[in-house]
N, C-alpha and C positions, 0 to 999 in steps of 0.2 A: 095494269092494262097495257096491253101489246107488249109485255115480256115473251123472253121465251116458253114453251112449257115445262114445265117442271119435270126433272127425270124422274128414269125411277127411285124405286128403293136403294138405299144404301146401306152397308152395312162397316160399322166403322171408318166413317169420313171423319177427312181431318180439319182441326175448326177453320174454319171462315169469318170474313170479314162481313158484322152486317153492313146493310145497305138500306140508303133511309129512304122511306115511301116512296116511289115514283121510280126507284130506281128495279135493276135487275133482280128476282126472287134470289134470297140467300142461299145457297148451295152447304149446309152446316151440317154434320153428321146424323145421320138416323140410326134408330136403334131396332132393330126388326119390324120396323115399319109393314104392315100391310099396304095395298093399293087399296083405296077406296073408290068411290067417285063423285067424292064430293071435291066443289071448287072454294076455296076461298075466296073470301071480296077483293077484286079487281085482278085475282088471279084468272091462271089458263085453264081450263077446261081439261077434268082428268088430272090435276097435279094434286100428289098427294102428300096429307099432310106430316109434319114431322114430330115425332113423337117427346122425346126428348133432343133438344140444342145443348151442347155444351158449348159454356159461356168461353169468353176470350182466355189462355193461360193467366195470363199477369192479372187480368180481372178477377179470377175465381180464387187468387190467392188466400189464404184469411189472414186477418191481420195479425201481425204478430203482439202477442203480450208475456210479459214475463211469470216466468213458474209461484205461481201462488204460495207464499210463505202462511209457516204455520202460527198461531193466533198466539198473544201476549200467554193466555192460559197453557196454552199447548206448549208453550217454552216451557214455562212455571213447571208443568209436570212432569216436563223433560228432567227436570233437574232436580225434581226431587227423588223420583226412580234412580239417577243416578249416586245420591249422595248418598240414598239407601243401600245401595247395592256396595256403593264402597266401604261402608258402615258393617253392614253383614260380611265383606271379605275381610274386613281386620279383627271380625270377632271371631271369626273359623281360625283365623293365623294367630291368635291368642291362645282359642282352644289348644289348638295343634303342639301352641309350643310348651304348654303350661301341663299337658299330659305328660304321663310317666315314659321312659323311653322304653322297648322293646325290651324284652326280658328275656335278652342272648346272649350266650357266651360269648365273650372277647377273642381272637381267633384272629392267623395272620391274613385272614380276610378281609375282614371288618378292623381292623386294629387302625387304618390311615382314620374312621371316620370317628375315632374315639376323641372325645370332649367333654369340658367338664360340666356335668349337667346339675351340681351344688357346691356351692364355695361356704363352709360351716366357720362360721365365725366369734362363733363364742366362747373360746378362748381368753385366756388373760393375760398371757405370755406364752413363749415358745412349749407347742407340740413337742410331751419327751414319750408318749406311751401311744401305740394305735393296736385297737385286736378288734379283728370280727368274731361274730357271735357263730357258733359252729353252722348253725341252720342259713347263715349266710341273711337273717333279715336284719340285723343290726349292728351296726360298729360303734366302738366308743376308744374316747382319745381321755388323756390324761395329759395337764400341761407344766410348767415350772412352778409354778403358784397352785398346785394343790387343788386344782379344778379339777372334776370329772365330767363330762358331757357323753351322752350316749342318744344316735338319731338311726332313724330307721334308713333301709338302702337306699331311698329315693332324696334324703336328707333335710327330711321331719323331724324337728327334733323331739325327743324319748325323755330323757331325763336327766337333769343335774344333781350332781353332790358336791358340794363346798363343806370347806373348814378343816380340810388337811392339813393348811397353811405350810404345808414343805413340798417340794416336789414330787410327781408320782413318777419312781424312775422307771416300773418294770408293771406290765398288766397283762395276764391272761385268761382266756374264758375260760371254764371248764368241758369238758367236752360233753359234760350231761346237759348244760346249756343253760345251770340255773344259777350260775353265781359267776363273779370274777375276782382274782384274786389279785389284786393291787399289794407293789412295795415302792412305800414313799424313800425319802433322801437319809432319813433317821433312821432306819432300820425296820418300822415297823411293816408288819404284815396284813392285811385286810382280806375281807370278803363283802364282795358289795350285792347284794341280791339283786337283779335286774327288772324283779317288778315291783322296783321301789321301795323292798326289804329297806330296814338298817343295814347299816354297815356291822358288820362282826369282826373281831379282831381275833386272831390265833392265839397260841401258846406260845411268848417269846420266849425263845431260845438263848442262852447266854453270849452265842457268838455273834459280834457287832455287824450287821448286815446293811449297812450306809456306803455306796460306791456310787459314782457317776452311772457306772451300767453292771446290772444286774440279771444273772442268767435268771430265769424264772421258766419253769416248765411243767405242767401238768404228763401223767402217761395217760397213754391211750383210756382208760379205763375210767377216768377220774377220781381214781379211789388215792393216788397220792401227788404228793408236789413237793417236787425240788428246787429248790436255790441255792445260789454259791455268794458264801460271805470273802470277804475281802480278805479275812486271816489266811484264806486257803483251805477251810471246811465246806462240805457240805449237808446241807441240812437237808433231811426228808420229812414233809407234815402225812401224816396219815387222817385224809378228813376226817373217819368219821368218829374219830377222838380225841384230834385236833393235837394228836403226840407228836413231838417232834424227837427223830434220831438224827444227828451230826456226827459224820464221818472227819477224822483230821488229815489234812495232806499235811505231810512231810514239810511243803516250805510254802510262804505266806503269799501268795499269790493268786489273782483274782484269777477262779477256773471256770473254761466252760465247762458246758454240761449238757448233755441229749440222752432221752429215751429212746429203746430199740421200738420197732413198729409196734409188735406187738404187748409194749409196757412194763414187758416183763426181768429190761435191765438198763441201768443208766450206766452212760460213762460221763467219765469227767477225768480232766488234766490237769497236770499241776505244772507248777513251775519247773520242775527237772526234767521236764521233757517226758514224763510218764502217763500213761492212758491206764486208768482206772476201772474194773468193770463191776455191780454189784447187783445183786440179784435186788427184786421187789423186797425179800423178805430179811434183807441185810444180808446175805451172805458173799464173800466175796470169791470172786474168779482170780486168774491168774495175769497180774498188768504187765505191762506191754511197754517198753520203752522203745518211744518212736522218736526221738525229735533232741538235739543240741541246744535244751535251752524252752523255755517256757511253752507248753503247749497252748495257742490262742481261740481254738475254733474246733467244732468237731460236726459233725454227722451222717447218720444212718442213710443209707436204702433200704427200701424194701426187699431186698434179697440178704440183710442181715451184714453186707458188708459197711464199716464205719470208714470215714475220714478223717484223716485230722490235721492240722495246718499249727505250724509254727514259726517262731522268732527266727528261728533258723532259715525260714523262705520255702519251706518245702512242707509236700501233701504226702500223707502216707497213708494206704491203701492197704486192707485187710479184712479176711473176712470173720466173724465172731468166733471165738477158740480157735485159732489158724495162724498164729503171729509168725508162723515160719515162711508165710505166703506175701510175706509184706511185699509192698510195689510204692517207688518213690515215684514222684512229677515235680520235677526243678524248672526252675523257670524264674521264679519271682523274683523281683527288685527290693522286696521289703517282706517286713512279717505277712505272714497268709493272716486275718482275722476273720475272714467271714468263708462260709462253704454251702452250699446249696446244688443238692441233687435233686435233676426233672426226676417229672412224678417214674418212667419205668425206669429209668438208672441208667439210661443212655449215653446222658451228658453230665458234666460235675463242675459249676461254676465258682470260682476261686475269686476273692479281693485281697490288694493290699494296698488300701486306700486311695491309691494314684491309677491302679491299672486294675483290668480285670483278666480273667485266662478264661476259656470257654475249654475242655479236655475230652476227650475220647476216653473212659478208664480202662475199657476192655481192651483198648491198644494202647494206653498209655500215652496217648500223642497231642498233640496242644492241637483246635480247631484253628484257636482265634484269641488273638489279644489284642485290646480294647484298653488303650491309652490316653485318651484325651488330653489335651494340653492344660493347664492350669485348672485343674477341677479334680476333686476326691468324691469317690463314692461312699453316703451312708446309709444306704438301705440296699439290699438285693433280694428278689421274690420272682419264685417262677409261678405263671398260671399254671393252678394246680387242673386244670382241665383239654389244656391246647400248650404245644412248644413255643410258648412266650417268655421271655424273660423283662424284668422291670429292673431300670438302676433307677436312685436318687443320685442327686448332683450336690456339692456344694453352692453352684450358681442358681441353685434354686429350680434346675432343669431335670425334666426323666427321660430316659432314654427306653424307647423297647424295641427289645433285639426277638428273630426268631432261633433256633437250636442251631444254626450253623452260623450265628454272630451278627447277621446283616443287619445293621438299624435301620429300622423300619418307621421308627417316626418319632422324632423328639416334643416333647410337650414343655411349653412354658410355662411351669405351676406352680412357684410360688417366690417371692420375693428375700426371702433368704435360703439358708440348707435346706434341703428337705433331707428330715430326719429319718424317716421312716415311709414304705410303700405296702404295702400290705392288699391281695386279694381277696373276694371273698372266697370261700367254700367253694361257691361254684362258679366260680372263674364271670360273674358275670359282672364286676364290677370293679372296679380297682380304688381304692380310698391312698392319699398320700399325704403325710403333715409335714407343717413344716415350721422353724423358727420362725418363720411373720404372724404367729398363731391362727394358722386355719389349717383346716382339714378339706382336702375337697376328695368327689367323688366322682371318676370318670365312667363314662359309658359310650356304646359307637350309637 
């Protein structure tokens, strides 16, 4: 009573201050207020009323409380979800690693991510024998004591045979894939059938066949096998009558010996420095004197032409019936023993136990020599499907190089020599043994 009257409408006023009874009509914001005409008590005549008031700022605050945690239970659940979840990622990462690895070939792609995916340890003493099965599903090793052990490529083990009681110095499959033919420390000969067959024993031969290392070699064909005795002979078995004929070299020295690709002639070296050459069916060719002194090493390519490496230090190069075409490669520091040509005949790997040569033959020219410092090589193997080559190491180390020498990745596999390396078939595996008796098998 006796205020002023009331304006009009307003549209977005800004708040005001109430004011208590008796005092001034509050002037507080409307919100599309119409005029009416009605008066409020003790108000003026014609003031109209206000629809919505917005309260004071700092009054209409709400009060503040903290963000609502989740319930003792809703923990609990929390945490079992989680414990499951971690439980299911250790058993996927179990799976994962406990499956078989890709089934690729080894290649200077893949070769840094190669490791060893079975360390075979059934062994009794030092690894002297490793050969894969031709069809590339199974290897089998042969140890000082007379053990034979044979597991499949993912390194399952297949099957043992005990009671040689001598060592098995020399083991190869047959190329029909049904048997292997072991020669222990004594001389004798075997066949061990690899599905679990007995063991069968040859026609001994009169001449003493007991050396530290024993060439041992099937032909292509697997209709015969030869080995070289320590007198300086060698013997050929004819399986399928188990006949043995022995050839005599001239002077008593342990000879290699290799089959041409197609099986159908071995040579072999003697100690005067002469290469040998003899038909399947025992007839002889005309030999060949290459070498000053004990021939160590020999082998073919696939184009027919042989190598051969001796005491003398030197590779001689010729092609079959051609001995006027001879080609030397000098280089070495010591006997040549060991020779290994890639699969098309591009390159020709030479050892003489300290150093290795990597050679051109078509040009005759050394790539690459590979000397490491205190260490001797005794195993050398090319992938028979990619330009890989594999050394073993005396420190128990392998080296793989690709065709033009680079190393490309050293592996630390095993705790003393590794004796032997050995690919499968189809280059997709590498198996390597070694004097701390195991055999392992790599893959990328």
């Amino acid at each position: 009573p006796g205020g002023a009257p009331a304006l009009g409408p307003t549209v977005a006023a800004k708040p005001s201050v109430s004011v208590p009874p008796g005092g001034a009509p509050a002037l507080g914001p409307t919100v599309a207020a119409k005029p009416t005409g009605s008066v409020p008590p003790g108000g003026a005549p014609g003031q109209r009323p206000i629809l919505a008031r917005l309260p004071d700022a700092q009054a209409s605050a709400p009060p503040r409380s903290r963000a609502a945690r989740p319930s003792r239970a809703a923990q609990s659940q929390l945490i079992y979800w989680l414990v499951g979840l971690g439980a299911l990622l250790a058993l996927l990462v179990l799976i994962w690693t406990t499956l078989p690895r890709p089934d690729v070939p080894i290649t200077v792609d893949n070769v840094d991510d190669l490791e060893a995916v079975a360390t075979l340890s059934g062994m009794q003493s030092q690894v002297m024998a490793l050969a894969w099965k031709p069809d590339s599903s199974m290897v089998a090793a042969g140890d000082a004591n007379g053990r034979l052990l044979a597991w499949d490529a993912h390194g399952v083990e297949y099957s043992t045979m005990e009671g040689f009681g001598v060592s098995i110095n020399a083991m190869r499959w047959e190329p029909k894939q049904n048997r292997i033919a072991l020669l222990d420390s004594t001389g004798e000969l075997y066949f061990w059938e690899y599905s679990d067959g007995p063991l069968q024993s040859l026609v001994q031969p009169k001449h003493n066949l007991a050396a530290p290392a024993i060439p041992l070699e099937w032909n292509i064909t697997g209709e015969l096998l030869a080995a070289a005795a320590e007198d300086g002979s060698i013997c050929v078995w004819q399986i399928s009558g188990g006949v043995a004929e022995c050839w005599q070299s001239p002077t008593p020295t342990l000879s290699p010996l290799a089959w041409s690709p197609d099986g159908q002639w071995l040579a072999w070296g003697d100690g005067a420095g002469v290469v040998h050459f003899w038909t399947n069916s025992g007839q002889p060719l005309p030999s060949v004197k290459a070498h000053d002194g004990p021939v160590r090493s020999l082998a073919w390519n696939l184009s027919f032409e042989i190598a051969s490496g001796g005491d003398d230090q030197q590779i001689k190069l010729w092609p079959l019936g051609h001995p006027e075409q001879i080609r030397t490669l000098e280089g070495h520091s010591g006997a040549v023993i060991d020779l290994r040509w890639s699969l098309g005949g591009e390159r020709l790997l030479s050892s003489s136990w300290t150093e290795l040569r990597l050679w051109n033959p078509d040009a005759g020219s050394l790539i690459k020599l590979i000397a490491p410092e205190d260490t001797q090589f005794y195993g050398l193997a090319w992938n028979p499907v990619s330009q890989l080559f594999a050394a073993g190491r005396s420190d128990g180390q392998i080296d793989l190089f690709d065709a033009d020498g680079a190393l490309l990745k050293t592996l630390a596999a095993h705790d003393a020599r590794v004796w032997a390396v050995a690919w499968s078939p189809d280059g997709h595996v590498l198996a390597s043994a070694g004097w701390d008796g195991t055999v392992k098998l790599w893959r990328p």
